[in-house]
NUZAMI-517837 format. One record per residue: x, y, z of N, C-alpha, C, O in turn. Coordinates in steps of 0.05 Angstrom, whole numbers, plus 5000, padded with zeros to 4 digits. Example, Ala and Ser with C-alpha at 12.3 -4.5 7.8 and 13.67 -1.06 7.14 Angstrom:
# residues 2
526448865156524649105156526449345156528549345169525749555142527349795143525850015157526850235161
//
This chain:
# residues 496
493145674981494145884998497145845004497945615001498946035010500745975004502045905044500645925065504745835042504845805076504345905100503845785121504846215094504846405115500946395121500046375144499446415101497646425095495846145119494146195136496645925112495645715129496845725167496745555184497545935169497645915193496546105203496646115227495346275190492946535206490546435206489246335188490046465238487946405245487346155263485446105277489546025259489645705271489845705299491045905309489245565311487745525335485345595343484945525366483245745331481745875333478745805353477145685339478045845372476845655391474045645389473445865380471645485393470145465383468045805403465745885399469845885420468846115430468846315431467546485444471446305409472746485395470446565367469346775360470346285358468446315336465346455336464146555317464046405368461546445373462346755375461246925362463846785387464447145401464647345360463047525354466347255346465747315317462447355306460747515300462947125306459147115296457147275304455847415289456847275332456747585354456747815341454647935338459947945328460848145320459648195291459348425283459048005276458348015257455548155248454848325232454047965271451548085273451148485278449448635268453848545300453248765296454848915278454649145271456048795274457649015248454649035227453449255224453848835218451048825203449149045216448649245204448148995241447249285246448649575245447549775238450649565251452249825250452049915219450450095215453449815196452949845177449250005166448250215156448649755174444749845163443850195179442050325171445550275200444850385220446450755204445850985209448550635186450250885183449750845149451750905136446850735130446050685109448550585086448850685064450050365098450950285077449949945063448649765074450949965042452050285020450450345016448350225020450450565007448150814998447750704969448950514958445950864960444250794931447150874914448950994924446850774883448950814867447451034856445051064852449951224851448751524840449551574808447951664791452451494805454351564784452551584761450351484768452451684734451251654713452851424694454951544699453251324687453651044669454751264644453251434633457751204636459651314628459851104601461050894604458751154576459550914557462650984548463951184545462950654544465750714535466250624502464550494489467950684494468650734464468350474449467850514425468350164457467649844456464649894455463649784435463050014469460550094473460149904502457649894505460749824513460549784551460150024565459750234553460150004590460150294604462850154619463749924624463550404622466550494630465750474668463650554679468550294685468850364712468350524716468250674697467550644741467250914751470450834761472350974754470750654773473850734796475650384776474250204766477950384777479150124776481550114795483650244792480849914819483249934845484549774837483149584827487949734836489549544824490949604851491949814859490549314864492049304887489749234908488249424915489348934919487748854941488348854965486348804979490748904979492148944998490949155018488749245012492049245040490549435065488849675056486849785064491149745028489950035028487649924997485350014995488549784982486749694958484349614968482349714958483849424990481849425013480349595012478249594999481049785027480650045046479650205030477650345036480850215002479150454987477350334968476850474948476050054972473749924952471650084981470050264978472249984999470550085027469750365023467550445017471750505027471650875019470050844995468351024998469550724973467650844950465750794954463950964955465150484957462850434963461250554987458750544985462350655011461450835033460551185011459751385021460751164993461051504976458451374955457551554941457551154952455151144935456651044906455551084885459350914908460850834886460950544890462250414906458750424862459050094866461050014840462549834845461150134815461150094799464150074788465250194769464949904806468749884812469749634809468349474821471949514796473749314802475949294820477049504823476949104833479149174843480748824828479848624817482948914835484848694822487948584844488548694865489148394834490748384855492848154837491847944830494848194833495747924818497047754842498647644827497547654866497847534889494847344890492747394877495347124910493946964907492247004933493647044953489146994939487147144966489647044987491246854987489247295004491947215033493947315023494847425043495947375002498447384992497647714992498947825010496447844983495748134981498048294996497548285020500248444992501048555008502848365019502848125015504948585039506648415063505948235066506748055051503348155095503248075116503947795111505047665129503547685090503847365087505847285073506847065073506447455062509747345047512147435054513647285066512747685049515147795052515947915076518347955081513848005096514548115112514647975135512647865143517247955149517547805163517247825197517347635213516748155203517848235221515148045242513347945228514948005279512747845285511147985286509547925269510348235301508248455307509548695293511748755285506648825293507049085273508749285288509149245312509449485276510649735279509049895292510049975313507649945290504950125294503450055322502249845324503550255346501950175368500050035363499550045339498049845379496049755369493249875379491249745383493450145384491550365382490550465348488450575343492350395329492350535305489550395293489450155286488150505291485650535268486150565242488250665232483750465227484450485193483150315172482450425151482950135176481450085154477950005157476249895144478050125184475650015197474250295188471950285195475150575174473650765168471950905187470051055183473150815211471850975242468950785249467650885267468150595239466450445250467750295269470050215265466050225297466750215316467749825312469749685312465149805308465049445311466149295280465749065272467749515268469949415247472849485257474449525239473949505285475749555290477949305296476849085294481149305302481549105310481349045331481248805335481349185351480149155376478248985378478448785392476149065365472148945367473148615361472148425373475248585338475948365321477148075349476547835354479648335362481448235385479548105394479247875388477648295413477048235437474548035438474047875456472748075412470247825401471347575409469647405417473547515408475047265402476547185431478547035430475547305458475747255478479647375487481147265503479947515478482447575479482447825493480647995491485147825511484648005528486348325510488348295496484748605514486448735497488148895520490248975510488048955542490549035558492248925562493949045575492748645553494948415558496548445526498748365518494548575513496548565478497448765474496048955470501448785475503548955477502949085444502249315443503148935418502549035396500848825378500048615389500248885355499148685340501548525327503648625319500648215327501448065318501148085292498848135284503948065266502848095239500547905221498747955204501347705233499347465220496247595233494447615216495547675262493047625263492347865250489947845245493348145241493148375225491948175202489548155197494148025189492547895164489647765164487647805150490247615184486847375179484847735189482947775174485347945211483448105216481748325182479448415177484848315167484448415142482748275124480748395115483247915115481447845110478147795120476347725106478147855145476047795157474148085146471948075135475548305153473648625139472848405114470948255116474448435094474648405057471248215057469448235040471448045080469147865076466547985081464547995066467048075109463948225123463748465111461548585114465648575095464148805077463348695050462048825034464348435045462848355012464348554993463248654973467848605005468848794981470648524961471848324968470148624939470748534914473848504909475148704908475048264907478748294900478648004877478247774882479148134857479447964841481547814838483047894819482747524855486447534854487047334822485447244806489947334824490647264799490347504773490447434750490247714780490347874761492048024761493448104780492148084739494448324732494548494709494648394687494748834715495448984705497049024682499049064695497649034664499448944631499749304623501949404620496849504618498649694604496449874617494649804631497050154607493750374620495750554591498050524582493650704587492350874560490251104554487851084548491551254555489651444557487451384530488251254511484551524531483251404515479851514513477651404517481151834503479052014494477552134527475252184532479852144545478252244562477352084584475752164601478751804583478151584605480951324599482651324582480751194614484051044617482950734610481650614628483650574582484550354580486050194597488550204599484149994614486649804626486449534614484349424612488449434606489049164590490449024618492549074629488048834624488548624642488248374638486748274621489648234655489647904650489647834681490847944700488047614680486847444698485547104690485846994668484347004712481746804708479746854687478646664675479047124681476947184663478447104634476847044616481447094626482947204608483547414604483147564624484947584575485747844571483448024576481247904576483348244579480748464571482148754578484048834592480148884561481149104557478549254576476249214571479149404595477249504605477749844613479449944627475849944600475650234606474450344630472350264640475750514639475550614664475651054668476451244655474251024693474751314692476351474703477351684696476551254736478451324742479751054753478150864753483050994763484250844767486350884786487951054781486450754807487550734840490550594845490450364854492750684841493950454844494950484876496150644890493750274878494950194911495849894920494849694931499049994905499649724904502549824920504849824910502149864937504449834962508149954954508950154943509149784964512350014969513249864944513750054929513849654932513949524903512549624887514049724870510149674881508649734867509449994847508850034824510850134864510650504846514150424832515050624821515450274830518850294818519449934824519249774804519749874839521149524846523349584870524049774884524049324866526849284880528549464882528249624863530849544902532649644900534749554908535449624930536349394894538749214887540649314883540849414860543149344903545949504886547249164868546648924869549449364850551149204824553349094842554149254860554448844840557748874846559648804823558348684807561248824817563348704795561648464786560048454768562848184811562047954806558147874802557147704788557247994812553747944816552848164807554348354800550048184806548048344789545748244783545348134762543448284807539748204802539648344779538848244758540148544780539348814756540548654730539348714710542148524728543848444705543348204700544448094681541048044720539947774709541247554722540147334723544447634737545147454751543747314775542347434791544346984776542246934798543246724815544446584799543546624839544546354851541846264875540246424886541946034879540045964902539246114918536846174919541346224936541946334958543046544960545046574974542346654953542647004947539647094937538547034915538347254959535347344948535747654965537247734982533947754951532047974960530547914990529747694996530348145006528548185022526248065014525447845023524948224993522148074987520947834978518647744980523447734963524347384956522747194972523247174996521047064962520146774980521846634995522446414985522946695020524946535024524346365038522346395052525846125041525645815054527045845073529445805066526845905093529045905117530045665134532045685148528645445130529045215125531945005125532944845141532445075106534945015094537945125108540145025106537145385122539045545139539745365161541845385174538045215165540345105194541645115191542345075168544445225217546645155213548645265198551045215196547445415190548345555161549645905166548546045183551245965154552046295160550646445136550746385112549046675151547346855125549147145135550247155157549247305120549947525106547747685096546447615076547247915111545448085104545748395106546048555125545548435072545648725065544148885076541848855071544949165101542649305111542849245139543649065154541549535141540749605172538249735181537949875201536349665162533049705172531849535187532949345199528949615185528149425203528049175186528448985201527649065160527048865140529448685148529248435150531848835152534248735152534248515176534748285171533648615204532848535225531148305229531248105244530048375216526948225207528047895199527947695213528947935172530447725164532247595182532047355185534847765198536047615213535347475235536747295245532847575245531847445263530147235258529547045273529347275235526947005226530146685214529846435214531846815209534546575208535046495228535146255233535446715249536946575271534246395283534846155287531246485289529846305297528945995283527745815294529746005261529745855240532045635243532045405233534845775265536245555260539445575252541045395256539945815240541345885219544345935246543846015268546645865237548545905262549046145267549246225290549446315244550546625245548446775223547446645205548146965227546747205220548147555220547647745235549647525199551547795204549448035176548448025154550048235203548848385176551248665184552648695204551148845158552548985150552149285131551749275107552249475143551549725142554149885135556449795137553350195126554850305112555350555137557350705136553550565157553950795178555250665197555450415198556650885218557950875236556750775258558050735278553950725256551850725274549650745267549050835245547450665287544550615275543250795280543350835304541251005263540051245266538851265290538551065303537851525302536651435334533551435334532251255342532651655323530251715327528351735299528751865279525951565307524651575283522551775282520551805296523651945252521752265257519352135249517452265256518451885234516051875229513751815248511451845240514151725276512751775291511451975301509451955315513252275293511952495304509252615283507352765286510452435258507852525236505152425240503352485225505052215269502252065278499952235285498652185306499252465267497452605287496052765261497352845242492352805266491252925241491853195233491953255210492153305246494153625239495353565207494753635184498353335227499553355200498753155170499853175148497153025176494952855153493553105136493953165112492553185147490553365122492453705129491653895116494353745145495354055139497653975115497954135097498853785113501053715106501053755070502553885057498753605062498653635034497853905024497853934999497054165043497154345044498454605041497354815035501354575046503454715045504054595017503454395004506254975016507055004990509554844988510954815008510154744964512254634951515454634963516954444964516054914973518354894988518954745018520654585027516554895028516254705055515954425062516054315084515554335043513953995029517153905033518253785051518154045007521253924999523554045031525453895036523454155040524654155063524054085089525554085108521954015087519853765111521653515105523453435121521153395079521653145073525753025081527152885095525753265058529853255055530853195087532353015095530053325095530753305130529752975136531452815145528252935133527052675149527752505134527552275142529252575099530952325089533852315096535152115094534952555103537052555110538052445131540252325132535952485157537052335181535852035184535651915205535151945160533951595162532751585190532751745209531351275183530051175202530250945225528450775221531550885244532650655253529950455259527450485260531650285260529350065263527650085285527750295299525549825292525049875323525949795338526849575331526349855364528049715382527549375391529249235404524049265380523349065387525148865368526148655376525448955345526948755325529948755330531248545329531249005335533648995349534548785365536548655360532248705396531548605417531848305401533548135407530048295382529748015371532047865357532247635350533148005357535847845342538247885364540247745359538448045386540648055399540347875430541547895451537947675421537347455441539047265435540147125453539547235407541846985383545147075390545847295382546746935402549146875408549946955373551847105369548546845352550746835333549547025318549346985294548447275328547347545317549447695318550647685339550547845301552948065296551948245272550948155252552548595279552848785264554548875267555748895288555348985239558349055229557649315216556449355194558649515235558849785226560149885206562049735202560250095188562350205170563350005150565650035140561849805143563049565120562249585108560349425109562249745085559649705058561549465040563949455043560449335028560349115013561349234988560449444980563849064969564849164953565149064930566349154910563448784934563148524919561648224930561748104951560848184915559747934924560047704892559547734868561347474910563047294894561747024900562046944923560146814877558346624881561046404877562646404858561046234899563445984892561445814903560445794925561045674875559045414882557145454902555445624898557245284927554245364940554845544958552945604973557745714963557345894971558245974972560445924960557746294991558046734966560546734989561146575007561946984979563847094987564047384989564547524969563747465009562847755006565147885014566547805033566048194994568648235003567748545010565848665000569148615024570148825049571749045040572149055016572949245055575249375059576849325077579149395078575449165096576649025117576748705111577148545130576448615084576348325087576048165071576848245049574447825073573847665055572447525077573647455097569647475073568247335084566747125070565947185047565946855080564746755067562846645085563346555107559746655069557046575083556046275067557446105057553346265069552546015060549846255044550146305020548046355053546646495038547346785047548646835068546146995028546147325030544147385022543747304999541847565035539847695031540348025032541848105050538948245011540048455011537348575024535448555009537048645041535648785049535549115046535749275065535249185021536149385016532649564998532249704978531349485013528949545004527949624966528749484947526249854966524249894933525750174932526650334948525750164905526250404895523450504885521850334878522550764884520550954876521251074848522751264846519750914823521251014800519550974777520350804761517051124773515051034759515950954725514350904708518250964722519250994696520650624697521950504679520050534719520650214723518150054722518149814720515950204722512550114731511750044691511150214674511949824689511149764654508049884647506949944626507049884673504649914659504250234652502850324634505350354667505050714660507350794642508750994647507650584612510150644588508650894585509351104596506250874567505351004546504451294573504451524566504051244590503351574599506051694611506551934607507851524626510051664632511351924628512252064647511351984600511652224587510952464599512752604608508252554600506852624615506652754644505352934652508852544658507452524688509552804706511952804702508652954720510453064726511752894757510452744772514452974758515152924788516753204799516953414785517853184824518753264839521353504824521453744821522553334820524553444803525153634788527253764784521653634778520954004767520154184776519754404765519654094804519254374828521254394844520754514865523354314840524954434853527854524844528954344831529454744847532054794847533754534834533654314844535254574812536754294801538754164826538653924830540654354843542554314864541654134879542953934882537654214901536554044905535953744902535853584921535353684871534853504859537253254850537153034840538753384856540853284849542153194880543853024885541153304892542853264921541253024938542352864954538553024930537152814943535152714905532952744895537252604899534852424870532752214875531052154857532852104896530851964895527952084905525751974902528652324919526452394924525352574898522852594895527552754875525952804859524852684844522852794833525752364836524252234821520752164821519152114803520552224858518152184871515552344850515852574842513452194845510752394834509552554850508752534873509552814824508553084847505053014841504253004818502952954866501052894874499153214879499953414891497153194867494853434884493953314910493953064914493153474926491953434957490053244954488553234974489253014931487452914930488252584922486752384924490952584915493352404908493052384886493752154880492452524865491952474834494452594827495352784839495652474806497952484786497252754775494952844773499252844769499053194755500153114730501352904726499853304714501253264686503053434689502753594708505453464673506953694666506253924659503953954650507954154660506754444653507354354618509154214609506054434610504454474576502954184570501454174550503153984583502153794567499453754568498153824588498353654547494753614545495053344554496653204541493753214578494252974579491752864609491852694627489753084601488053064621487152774639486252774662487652534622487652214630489552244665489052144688491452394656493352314677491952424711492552294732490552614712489552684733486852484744485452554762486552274730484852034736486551804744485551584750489251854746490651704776490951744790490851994795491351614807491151634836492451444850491451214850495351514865497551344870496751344905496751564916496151144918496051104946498650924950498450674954500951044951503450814968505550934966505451154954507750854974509750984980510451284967510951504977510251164938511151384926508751634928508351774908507851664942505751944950507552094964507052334963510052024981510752085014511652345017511152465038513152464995513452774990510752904983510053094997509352804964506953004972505253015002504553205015504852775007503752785022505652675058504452685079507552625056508452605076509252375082507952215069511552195104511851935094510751775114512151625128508251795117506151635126504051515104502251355109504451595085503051495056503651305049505951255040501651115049502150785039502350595071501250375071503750715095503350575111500650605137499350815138500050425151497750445170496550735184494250825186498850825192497451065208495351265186493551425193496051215165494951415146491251325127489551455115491551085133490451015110487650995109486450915089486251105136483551205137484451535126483151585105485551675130485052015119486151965078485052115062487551825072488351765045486651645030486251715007485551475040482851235027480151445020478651465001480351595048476651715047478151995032476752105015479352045034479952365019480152314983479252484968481752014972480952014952478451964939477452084920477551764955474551744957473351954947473051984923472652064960471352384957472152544934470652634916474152574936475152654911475152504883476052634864474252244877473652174857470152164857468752104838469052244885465852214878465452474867463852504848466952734878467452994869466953034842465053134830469352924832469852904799468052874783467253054769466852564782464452454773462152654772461152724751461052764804458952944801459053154784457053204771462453394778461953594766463053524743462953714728464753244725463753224703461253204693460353324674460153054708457652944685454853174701452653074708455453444703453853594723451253614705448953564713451753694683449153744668447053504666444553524668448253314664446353064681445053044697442652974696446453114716444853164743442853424746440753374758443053584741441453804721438953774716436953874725439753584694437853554683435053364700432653414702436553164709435853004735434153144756431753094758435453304770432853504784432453714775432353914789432153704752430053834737427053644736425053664750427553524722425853234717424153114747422152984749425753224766425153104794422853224799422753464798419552984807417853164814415752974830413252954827417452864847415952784877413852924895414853094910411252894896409853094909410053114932408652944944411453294948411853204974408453244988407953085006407053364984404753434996402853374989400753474996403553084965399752974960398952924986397353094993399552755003398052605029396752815043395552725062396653095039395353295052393953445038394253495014391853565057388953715038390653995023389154185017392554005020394654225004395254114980396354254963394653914975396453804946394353934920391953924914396454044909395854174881397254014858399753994859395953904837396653844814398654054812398654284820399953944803402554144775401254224754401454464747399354024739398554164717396054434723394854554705395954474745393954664753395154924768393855104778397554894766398955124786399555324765400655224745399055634763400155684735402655804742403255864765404355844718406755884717407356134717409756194716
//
């Protein structure tokens, strides 16, 4: 397990443990009580090797990769993999990269508990003798061990150590060539989930300078990424430099300065820090299921607006770093270079020459499926943003046209003329959904109405492909409901 990982859960009291065990029991009834899981329905799909083909393949074990093994199997869908190349616990943020202490998100927010009561974090909180009117937000670590704790008491499947390599369309169902513990395999599927978080749909988003370049392979100790394993460790004492004014940015400076680190300067390109975050007003089911609703213009002028005026951080992480004497933000300085001298960078200014001991760029993921190796061979194919809208548009905000244009169901669309029917058997749950569906996609508030709507929508599929099956099925169906009563008539005696 990796570090972050060995500290969830610790302290855990032995009354804490009895109050769990407790909960367990009734989650076990709750479940039996709302028939899960239901019987497997799907018809067994052979595939072209001669195996039968996934019904679903989730790539991505994390909140929402979780969340939607739950959603299928709650739909009568057993016949699923999920995958994760992170090591159990590593899945996602909570244990590696994300640093911030408590979540963003009130700790009213529901979600992966799928509206069952005694799968909530609350039920989780409070089993464990903890008081829940005394807890201002959730702590991120106990989000994690609460995440692993679902993954267990639902018996959902995450295969870690794996990884995704290529997908292929393939007569009507999608080749995935994966590697893991098992070794290579090629496994056919029908449909396939990627819910692999804000990295997952493009990578990193790293600017170039003269002297440095991640993109270009350049590399030094002490110079990382936001998402970078970092050792904070070593910072005692030390001056960091950090690209950015999000919350990640914050995040980091405050996990240095608590760490030790003497100074923590970070550095932004605005005059000032945005005020108000529109994505809180998107917290409400209206705009969850009206949102993917509206036509194309309103979508693209919903969004443009809410990328234009950015998002400021929260004020708790603000709070958290402006406790540190040697906490400083530097307005209006964008960075014009960064210069590695031995063990340490030199970051230059319009206003300057500074020199730190480490620099972290907090400069978050780009959304860029044409960076995603494994979607080479369908890429072609895929439509985005860019072709529904006005070129001026597209050009004026590109990263949002790069974004994939999604049906109300989150499935990948193909382009206008292309035959490429494979492609509407994806299904992107994470960031890059946030124009179609709004930019609550991929994070918490969303991920019970996203999980169960694709859900559904791939049990949908299944039923009216293979309908004549089913057809035929109750046809064939011929349960007597009325032997046990002096009414029962043979069939072979009834005439036709």
């Amino acid at each position: 397990m990796g570090l972050m990982l060995d500290r969830v859960g610790s302290g855990r009291s032995p009354q804490g443990a009895a109050g769990l065990a407790d909960l367990e029991r009734e989650v076990t009834r709750d479940l039996d009580r709302l028939n899960y899981p239901p019987r497997a329905w799907p018809v067994p799909k052979p595939a072209p090797d001669g195996s039968t083909a996934l019904d679903a393949l989730v790539v991505g074990g994390g909140m929402y990769g979780q969340t939607m093994a739950f959603a299928l199997y709650r739909e009568g869908i057993r016949n699923l993999r999920v995958i994760d190349l992170a090591r159990e616990g590593e899945e996602g943020p909570w244990g590696t990269y994300a640093r911030m202490d408590i979540l963003r998100s009130p700790k009213r927010q529901c979600g992966p508990d799928l509206g069952v009561p005694s799968l909530t974090f609350r039920a989780w909180h409070e089993a464990q003798g903890r008081s829940w009117d005394e807890l201002y937000k959730i702590h991120r670590l106990d989000w994690l061990a609460y995440l692993l704790w679902l993954r267990r008491v639902l018996d959902l499947p995450v295969e870690n150590g794996t990884r995704l390599l290529a997908l292929e369309p393939a007569g009507g169902l999608l080749r995935a060539e994966i590697e893991g513990p098992r070794g290579r395999e090629s496994v056919f599927c029908r449909n396939v989930v990627l819910a692999t978080g804000r990295e997952g749909a493009g990578g990193r988003q790293v600017p170039a300078f003269p002297s440095f370049s991640m993109a270009r392979g350049d590399r030094h100790p002490r110079i990382h990424h936001s998402a970078d394993p970092i050792d904070f460790g070593p910072l005692q004492g030390r001056r960091v430099a950090i690209l950015g004014a999000n919350a990640s940015a914050l995040d980091n400076a405050g996990t240095a300065l608590e760490a030790g680190a003497a100074a923590a300067v970070m550095f932004c390109r605005r005059p000032a820090l945005p005020q108000v975050n529109k994505s809180r007003w998107m917290v409400f089911p209206g705009f969850q299921h009206g949102f993917p609703a509206m036509d194309d213009a309103a979508r693209w002028e919903f969004m443009s607006h809410v990328a234009s005026v950015q998002m400021p951080p929260p004020h708790e992480s603000v709070l958290r770093c402006t406790r540190h004497a040697g906490f400083d933000l530097r307005f209006a300085e964008p960075w014009t270079d960064v210069i590695a001298d031995g063990d340490e960078i030199d970051i230059v200014t319009a206003k300057g020459r500074h020199r730190f001991d480490a620099v972290i760029f907090a400069t978050g993921f780009n959304v860029d499926l044409a960076d995603v190796p494994y979607l080479t061979s369908l890429l072609p194919q895929i439509e985005t943003w860019g072709a529904r809208v006005a070129p001026q548009d597209a050009a004026r905000f590109p990263a949002l046209a790069r974004l994939p244009y999604l049906t109300a169901d989150f499935q990948l669309t193909a382009k206008a003329g292309a035959h490429a029917p494979e492609v509407e058997n994806l299904y992107l749950l994470s960031f890059g959904a946030s124009l179609s569906h709004g930019a609550l996609a991929g994070d918490l508030p969303a991920v019970r109405a996203t999980t169960t709507r694709a859900a559904q929508a791939i049990a949908r599929a299944l039923f009216v492909t293979d309908y004549q099956a089913y057809r035929q099925s109750m046809r064939r169906f011929s349960e007597a409901e009325l032997e046990p009563t002096p009414y029962f008539v043979p069939p072979e005696d009834i005439a036709p």
